[in-house]
C-alpha positions in Angstrom: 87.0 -116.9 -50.7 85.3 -113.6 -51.3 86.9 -110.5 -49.7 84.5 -109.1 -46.7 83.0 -105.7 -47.2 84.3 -102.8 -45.5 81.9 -100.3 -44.0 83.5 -96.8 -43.3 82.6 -95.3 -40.0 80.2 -92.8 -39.3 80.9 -89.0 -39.6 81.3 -87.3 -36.5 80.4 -83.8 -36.2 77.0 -83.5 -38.0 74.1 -81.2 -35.9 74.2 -78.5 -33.6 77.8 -78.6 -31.3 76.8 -79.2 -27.7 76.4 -75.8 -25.3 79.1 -76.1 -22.8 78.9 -74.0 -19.6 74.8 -74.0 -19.5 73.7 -75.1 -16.2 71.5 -78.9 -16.5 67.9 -78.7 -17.5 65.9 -79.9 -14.6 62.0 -81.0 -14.4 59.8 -80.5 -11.3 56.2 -81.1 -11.0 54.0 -78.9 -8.8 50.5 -78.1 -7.7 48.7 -75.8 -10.2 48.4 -73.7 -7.0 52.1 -73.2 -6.5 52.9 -72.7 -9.9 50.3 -69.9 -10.1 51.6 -68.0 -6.7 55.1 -68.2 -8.5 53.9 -67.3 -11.3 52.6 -64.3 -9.5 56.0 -63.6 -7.6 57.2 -63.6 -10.9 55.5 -61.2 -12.3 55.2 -58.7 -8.8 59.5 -58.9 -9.8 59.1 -58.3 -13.1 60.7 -61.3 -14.1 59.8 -65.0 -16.0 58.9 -68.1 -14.1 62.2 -70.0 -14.3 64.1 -67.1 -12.7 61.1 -66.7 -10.0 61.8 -70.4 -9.3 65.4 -70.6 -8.9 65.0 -67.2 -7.0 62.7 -68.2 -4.3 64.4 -72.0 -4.2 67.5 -70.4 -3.2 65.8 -67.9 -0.6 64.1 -71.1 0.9 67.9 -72.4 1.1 69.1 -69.9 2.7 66.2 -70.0 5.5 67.6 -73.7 6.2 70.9 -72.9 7.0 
């Protein structure tokens, strides 16, 4: 009886190391219209869109409480 072939295991450890301690990516989908007014509050703050987002999803937060 022939001996059965032995395939070695994969290498771990190839490609770029995961980034531990970043926040989750999260997708939203919005009205042209409300992307352009927060791209506008953005901008008026001197700042990009994700931060305008985050920054005027947690003041709407805070309104609810």
């Amino acid at each position: 009886m022939k001996k059965s072939i032995k395939v070695p295991p994969k290498k771990r450890g190839r490609g770029r190391p995961p980034a531990g301690g970043r926040d989750p990516h999260v997708t939203i989908r919005m009205p042209q219209t409300l992307i352009d007014n927060a791209d506008g509050w953005a901008k008026a703050n001197n700042t990009g869109r994700s931060e305008a987002i985050r920054h005027l999803v947690e003041l709407g937060l805070k309104v609810k409480k």
